[in-house]
C-alpha positions in Angstrom: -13.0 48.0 -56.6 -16.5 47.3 -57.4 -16.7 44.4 -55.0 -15.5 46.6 -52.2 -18.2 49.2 -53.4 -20.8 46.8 -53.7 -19.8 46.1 -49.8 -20.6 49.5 -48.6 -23.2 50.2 -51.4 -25.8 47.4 -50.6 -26.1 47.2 -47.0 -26.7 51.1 -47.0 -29.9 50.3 -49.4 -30.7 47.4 -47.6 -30.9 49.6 -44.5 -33.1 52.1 -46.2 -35.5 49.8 -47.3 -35.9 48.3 -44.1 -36.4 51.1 -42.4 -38.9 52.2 -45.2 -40.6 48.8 -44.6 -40.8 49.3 -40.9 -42.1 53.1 -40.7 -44.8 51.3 -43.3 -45.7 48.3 -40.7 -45.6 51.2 -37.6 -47.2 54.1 -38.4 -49.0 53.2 -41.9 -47.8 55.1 -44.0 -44.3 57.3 -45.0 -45.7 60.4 -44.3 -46.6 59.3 -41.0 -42.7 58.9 -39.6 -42.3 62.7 -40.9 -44.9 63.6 -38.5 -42.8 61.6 -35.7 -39.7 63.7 -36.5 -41.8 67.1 -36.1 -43.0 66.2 -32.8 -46.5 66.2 -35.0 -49.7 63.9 -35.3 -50.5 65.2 -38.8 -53.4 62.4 -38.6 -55.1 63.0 -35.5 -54.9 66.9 -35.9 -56.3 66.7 -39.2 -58.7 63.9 -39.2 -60.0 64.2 -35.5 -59.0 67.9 -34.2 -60.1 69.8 -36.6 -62.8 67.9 -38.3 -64.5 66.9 -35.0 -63.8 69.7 -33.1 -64.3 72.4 -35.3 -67.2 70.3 -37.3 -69.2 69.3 -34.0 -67.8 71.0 -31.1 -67.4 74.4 -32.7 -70.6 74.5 -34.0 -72.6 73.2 -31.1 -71.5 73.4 -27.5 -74.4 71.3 -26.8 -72.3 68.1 -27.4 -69.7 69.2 -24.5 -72.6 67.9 -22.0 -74.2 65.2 -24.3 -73.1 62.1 -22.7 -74.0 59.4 -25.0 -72.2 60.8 -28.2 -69.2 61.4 -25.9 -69.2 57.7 -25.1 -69.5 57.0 -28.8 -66.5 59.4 -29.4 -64.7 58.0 -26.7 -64.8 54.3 -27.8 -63.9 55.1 -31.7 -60.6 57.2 -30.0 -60.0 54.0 -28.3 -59.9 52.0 -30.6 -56.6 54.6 -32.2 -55.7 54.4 -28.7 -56.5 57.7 -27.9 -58.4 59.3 -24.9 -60.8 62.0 -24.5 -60.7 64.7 -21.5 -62.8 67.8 -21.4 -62.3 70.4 -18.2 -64.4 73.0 -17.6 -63.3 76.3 -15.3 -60.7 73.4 -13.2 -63.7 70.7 -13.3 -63.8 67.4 -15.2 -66.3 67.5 -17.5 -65.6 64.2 -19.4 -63.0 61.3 -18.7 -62.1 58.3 -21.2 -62.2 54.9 -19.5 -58.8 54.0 -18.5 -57.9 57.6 -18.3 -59.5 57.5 -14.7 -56.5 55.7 -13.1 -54.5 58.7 -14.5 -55.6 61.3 -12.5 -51.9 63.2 -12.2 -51.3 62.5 -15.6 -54.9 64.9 -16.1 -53.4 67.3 -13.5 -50.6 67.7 -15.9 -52.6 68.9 -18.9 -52.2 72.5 -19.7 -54.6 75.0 -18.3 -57.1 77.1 -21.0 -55.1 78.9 -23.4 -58.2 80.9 -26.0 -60.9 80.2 -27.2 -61.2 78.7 -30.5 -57.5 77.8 -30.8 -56.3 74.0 -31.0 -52.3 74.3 -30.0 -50.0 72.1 -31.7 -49.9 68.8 -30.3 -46.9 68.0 -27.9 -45.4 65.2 -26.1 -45.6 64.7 -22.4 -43.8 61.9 -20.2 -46.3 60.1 -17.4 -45.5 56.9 -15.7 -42.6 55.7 -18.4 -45.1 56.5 -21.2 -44.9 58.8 -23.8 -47.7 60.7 -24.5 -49.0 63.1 -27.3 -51.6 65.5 -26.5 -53.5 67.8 -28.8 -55.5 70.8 -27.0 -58.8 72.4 -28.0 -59.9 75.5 -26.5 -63.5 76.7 -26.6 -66.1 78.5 -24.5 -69.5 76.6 -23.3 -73.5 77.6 -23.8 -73.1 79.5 -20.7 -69.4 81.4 -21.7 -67.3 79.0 -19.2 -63.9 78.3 -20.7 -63.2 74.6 -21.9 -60.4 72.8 -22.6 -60.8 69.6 -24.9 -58.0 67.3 -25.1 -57.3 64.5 -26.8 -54.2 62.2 -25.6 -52.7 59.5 -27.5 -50.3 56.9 -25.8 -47.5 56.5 -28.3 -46.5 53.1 -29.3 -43.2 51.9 -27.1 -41.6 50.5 -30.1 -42.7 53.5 -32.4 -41.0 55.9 -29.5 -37.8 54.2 -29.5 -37.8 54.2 -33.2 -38.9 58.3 -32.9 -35.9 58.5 -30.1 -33.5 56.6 -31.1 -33.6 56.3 -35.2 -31.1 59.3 -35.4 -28.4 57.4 -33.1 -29.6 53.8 -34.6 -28.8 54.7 -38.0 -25.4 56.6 -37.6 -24.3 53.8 -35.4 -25.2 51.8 -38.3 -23.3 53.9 -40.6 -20.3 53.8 -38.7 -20.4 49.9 -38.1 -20.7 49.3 -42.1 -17.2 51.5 -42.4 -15.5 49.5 -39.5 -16.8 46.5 -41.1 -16.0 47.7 -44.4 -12.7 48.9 -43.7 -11.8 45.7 -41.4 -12.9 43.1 -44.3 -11.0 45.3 -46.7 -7.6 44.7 -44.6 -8.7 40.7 -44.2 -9.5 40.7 -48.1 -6.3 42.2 -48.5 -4.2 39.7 -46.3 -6.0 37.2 -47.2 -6.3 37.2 -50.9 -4.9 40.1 -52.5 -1.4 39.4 -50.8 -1.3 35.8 -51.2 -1.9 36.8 -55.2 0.3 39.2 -55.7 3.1 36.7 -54.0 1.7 33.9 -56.3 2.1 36.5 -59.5 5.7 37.3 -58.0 6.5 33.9 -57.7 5.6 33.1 -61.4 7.2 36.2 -62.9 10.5 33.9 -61.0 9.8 30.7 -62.4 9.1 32.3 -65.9 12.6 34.1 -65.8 14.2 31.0 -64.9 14.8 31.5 -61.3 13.6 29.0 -58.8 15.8 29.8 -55.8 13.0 31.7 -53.9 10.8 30.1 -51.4 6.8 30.6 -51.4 5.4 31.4 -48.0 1.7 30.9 -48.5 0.1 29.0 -45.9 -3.1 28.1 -44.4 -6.3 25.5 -45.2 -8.2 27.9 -47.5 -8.0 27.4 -51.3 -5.5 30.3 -51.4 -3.3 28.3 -48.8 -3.3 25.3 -50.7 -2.8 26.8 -54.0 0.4 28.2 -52.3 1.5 25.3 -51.1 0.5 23.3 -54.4 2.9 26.1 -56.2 5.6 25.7 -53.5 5.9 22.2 -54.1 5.8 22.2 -58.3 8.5 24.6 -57.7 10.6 22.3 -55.6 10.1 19.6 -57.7 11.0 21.8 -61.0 14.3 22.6 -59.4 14.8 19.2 -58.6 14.0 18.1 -61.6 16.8 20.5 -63.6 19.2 19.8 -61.0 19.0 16.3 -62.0 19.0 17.1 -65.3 21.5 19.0 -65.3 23.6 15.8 -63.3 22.3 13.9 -65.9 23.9 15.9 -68.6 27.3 16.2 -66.1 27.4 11.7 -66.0 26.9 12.3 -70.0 29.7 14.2 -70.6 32.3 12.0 -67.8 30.2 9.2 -69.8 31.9 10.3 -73.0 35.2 11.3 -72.0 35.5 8.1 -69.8 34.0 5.8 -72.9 36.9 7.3 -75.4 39.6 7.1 -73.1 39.2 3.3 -72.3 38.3 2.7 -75.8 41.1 5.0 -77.4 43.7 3.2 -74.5 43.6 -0.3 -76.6 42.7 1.0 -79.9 46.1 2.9 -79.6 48.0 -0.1 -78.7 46.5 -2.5 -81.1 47.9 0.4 -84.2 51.4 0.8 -82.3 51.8 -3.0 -82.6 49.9 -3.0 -85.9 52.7 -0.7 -87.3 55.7 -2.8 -85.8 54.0 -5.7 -87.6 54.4 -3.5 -90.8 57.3 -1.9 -90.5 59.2 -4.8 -90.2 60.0 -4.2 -85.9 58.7 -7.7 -85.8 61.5 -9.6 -87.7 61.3 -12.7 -85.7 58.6 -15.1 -84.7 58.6 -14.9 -81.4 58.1 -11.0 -81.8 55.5 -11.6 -84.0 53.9 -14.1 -81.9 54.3 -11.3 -79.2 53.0 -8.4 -81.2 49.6 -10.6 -82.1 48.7 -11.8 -79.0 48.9 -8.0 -77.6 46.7 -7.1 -80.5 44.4 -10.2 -79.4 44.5 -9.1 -75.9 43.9 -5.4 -76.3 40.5 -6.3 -78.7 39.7 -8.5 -76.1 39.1 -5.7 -73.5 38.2 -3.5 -75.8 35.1 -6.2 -76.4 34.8 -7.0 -72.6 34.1 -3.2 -72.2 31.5 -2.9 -75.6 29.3 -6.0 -73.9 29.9 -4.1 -70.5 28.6 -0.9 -71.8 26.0 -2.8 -73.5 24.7 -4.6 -70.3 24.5 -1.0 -68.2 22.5 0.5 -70.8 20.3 -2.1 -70.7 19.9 -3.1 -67.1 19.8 1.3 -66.2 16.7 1.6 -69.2 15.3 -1.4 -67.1 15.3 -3.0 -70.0 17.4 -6.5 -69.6 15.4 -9.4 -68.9 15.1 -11.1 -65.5 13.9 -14.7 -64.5 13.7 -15.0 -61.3 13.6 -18.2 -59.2 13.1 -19.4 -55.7 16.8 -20.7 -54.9 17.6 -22.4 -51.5 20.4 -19.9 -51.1 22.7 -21.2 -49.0 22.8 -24.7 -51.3 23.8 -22.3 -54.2 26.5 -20.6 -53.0 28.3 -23.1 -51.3 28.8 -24.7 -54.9 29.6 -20.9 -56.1 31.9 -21.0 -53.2 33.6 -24.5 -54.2 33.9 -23.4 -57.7 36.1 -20.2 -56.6 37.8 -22.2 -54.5 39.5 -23.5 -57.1 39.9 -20.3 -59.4 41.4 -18.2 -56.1 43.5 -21.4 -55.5 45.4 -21.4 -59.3 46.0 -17.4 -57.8 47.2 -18.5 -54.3 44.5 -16.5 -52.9 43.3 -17.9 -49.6 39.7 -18.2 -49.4 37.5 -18.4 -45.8 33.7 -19.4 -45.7 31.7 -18.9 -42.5 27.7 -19.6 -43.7 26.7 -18.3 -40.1 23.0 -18.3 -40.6 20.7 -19.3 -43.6 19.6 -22.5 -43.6 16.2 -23.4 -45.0 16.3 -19.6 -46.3 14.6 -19.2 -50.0 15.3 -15.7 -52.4 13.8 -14.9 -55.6 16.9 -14.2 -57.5 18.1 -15.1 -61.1 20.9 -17.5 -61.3 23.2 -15.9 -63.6 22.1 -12.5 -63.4 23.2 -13.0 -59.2 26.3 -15.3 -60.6 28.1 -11.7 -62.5 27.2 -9.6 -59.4 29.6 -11.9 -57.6 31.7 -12.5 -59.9 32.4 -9.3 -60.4 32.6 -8.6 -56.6 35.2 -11.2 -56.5 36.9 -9.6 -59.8 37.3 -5.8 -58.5 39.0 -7.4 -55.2 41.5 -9.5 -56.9 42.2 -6.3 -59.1 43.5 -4.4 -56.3 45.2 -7.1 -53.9 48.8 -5.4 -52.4 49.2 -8.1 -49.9 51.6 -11.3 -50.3 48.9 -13.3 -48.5 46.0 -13.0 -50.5 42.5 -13.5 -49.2 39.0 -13.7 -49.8 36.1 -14.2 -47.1 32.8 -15.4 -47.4 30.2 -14.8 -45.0 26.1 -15.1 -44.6 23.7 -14.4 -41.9 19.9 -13.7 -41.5 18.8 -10.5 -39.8 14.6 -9.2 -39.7 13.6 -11.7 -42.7 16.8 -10.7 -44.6 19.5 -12.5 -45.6 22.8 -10.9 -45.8 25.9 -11.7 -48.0 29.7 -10.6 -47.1 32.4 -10.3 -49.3 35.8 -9.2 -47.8 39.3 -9.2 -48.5 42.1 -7.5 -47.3 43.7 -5.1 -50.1 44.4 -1.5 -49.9 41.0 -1.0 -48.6 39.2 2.1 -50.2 40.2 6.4 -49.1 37.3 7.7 -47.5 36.7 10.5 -50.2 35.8 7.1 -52.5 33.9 5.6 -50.5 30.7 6.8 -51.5 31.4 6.6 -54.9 32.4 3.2 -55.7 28.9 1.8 -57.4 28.6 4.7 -59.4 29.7 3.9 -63.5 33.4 4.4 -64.4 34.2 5.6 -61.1 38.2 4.4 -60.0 39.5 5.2 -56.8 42.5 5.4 -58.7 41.6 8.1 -60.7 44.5 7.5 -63.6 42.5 4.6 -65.1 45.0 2.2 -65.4 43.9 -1.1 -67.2 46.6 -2.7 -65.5 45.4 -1.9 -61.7 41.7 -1.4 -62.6 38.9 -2.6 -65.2 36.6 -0.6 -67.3 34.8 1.1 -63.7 31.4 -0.9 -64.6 31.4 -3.8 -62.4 30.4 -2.7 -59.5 27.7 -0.2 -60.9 26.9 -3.7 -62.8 26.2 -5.2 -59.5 24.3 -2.3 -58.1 21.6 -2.2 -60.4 21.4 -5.9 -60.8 20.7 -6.1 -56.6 18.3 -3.0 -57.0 16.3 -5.3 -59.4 16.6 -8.3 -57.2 14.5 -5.5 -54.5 17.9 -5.3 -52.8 20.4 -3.5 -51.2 24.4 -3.3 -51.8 26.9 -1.5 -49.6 30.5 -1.3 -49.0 32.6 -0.8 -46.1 36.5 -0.5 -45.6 39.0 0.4 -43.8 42.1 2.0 -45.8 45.1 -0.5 -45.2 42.7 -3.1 -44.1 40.6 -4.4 -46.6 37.2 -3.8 -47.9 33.8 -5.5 -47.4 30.7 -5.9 -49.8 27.4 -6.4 -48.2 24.6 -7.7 -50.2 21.0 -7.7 -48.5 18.3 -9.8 -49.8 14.8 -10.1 -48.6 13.7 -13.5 -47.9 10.9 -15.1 -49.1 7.6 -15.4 -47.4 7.1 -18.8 -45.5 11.5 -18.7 -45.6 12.6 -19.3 -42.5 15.6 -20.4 -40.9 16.0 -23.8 -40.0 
């Protein structure tokens, strides 16, 4: 509020001032521009009507016909830029220079009005001028009636003051209320809006609410701070939405954690009690029973290092050493050495190395070795078909090299699709050990390529089989022979 008073407040005093200042420079002094508004020249009827009329003329006629003191008087009323005219009974007695080429302005002069009287002064219009005129009537040595006059030529700049000052300052007045009232409505769009949406917006974010949106725009500071807000708030809800996805994998992490671990642990103390109770009563049960035990502690390990390894490559904190491998060279020996695994498993296996020759990737060895292994694993897991196989393929596309891993099981439902590299996720959701593994392989292999500055995708066709993709980017100076 005081800002919007101090908008109308100081230009009203800086207007007074200056027009203070500017009756000063014009007409000398305050009391002067009072005289302007009465239609008055308090000066010249004071200091020359009456003291040089009444003082000299009044008391000596004499000087009405002395020619050399009315030249004197005429030059010191020129230099106020006033002129002296004296008629006598319709005759010029005495003319100012200057005042000669003004002959009609001379005819115009009031005829004798009584003797001894000065009239008020008054303004009279001649050629575009504006003049002021002060009359003195008296009567010569020989009783002739004269008629004195003294005629001042206002100032252009002084009459348009005089004229239009009135107008001048209540057009002023009612430009400083548009203005005021215009910046008041740009002050309040501008500023006062944009505030009380930013004070809106934090009363939201302090309740908890962020599902609001902030329209603040433009390039002023205001503008920015809006869109500076907009965006913290975007990234706040962002950030508890992840959260709160975060918390959501936690708690499937749990649940999915006990149930594989519970699975085993519940078979190893159902055999552990036959073994006690005497069920196994011969050794071949025995035998039996134990090597159950052995294998159900087995997974139950293979899922402990499993869990181990996630957690440490999804804190980013599992070690890497990478190399520069000739990549082709190294998986054709991974691809001899599973020819002979998928073989024991009469699982035929194709290699096509389209394209890659001479091609170099930073990857580690073994780190790169689980990601396919497991690959290979999670296919032979599912495998429905009596003809079992496995292809291998490579090519190089826009300085990256590109691995494929098919087979032709079940292939994967659409709905699963997406899912697939994402920890303990099964397609088949009942989390059988004997038709799936702990769900970690894959997710395994997804961070592991993400390290390697990769990219891993799947795609399948239900019925059909399912393909892995692994993209690697080459190394600079790599290039295909």
């Amino acid at each position: 509020m005081l800002t919007y008073a101090a908008m109308l407040v100081v230009p009203l005093i800086l207007l007074v001032i200056t027009a203070l200042l500017l009756s000063v420079v014009y007409h000398g002094d305050i009391q002067s521009l009072k005289s302007v508004y009465e239609n008055k020249f308090e000066g010249l009827e004071e200091r020359d009507t009456r003291n040089l009329i009444k003082h000299t003329f009044g008391q000596s006629a004499d000087f009405l016909t002395d020619t050399h003191f009315l030249n004197d008087l005429s030059k010191e009323l020129l230099e106020k830029n006033t002129y002296l005219y004296i008629r006598s009974a319709g005759k010029e007695l005495y003319v100012s220079d200057g005042l000669t080429a003004k002959q009609s302005l001379a005819e115009m002069l009031p005829a004798f009005n009584k003797q001894g009287k000065y009239s008020e002064p008054f303004r009279l219009k001649y050629d575009n001028d504006q003049y002021f005129i002060a009359q003195y009537d008296l009567l010569s040595n020989t009783g002739e009636p004269v008629s004195l006059f003294l005629i001042n030529k206002m100032d252009p700049l002084v009459h348009f003051i005089r004229t239009f000052f009135p107008i001048l300052l209540l057009s002023t007045l009612v430009v400083l209320l548009l203005t005021h009232t215009l910046l008041t409505r740009y002050m309040s769009r501008k500023i006062i809006r944009p505030l009380l949406e930013l004070r809106r917006a934090a009363k939201q974010v302090t309740q908890g609410n962020l599902d609001f949106q902030l329209n603040i725009s433009g390039k002023d500071e205001l503008g920015q701070l809006g869109m500076a807000f907009e965006e913290m708030r975007l990234r706040l809800q962002n950030s508890i939405a992840l959260q709160q996805q975060y918390e959501t994998n936690r708690k499937e992490l749990i649940t999915n954690i006990s149930h594989d671990l519970k699975t085993p642990i519940t078979a190893i103390k159902g055999y552990v009690d036959g073994i006690l109770e005497g069920v196994a009563d011969s050794p071949e049960k025995y035998e039996k029973y134990m090597r159950t035990i052995a294998a159900k502690a087995g997974d139950m390990d293979h899922l402990i290092d499993e869990l181990f390894l996630y957690s440490k490559l999804d804190m980013q904190k599992l070690p890497f050493t990478f190399e520069s491998v000739a990549i082709l060279p190294y998986l054709e020996d991974w691809a001899e050495e599973l020819s002979v695994e998928l073989e024991k498993q009469g699982v035929e296996l194709t290699v096509a190395m389209n394209g890659g020759d001479g091609v170099r990737v930073a990857v580690d060895r073994d780190s790169f070795k689980r990601v396919l292994g497991n690959i290979i694993q999670n296919s032979l897991k599912y495998m429905d078909k009596p003809e079992k196989q496995i292809t291998v393929q490579t090519w190089v596309n826009n300085r990256f090299f590109t691995l494929a891993i098919g087979d032709n099981g079940p292939g994967i439902p659409p709905e699963a699709a997406p899912h697939i590299f994402e920890r303990f996720y099964r397609a088949e959701q009942s989390r059988n050990t004997n038709t799936g593994g702990s769900g970690l392989g894959l997710a395994i292999a997804k961070q592991i390529i993400i390290e390697h500055q990769g990219e891993i995708h799947a795609e399948s066709r239900q019925g059909m089989g399912t393909v892995i993709r692994i993209v690697l980017p080459m190394e600079e100076g790599s290039m295909e022979e």
